[in-house]
Residue, then its C-alpha position, 0 to 999 in steps of 0.5 A: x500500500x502507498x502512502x502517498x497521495x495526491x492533489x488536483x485544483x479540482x474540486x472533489x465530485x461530492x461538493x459539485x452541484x448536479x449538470x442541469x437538466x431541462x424540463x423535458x428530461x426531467x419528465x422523462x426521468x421521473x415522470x409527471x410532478x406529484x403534490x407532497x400531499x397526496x394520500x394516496x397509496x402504493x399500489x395506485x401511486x405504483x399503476x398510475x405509472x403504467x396507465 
């Protein structure tokens, strides 16, 4: 094992804020906008993705 290390002017990966993404990949990754108060279960929140 080697102890030595080394150091870049870059900042590391875990401070860097996220590339942007448009709106458009934003749905198509994740789907439509859900409201954080929605009772609604599981399944439905499961099959409402599908149908």
């Amino acid at each position: 094992m080697s102890s030595y290390g080394y150091r870049t002017s870059r900042p590391h990966e875990s401070i860097l804020p996220r590339p942007h993404r448009d709106a458009s990949q934003r749905y198509l990754a994740y789907g439509p906008i859900q409201p954080m108060d929605s009772d609604r279960g599981f399944l439905s929140r499961l099959f409402d993705r599908f149908f």
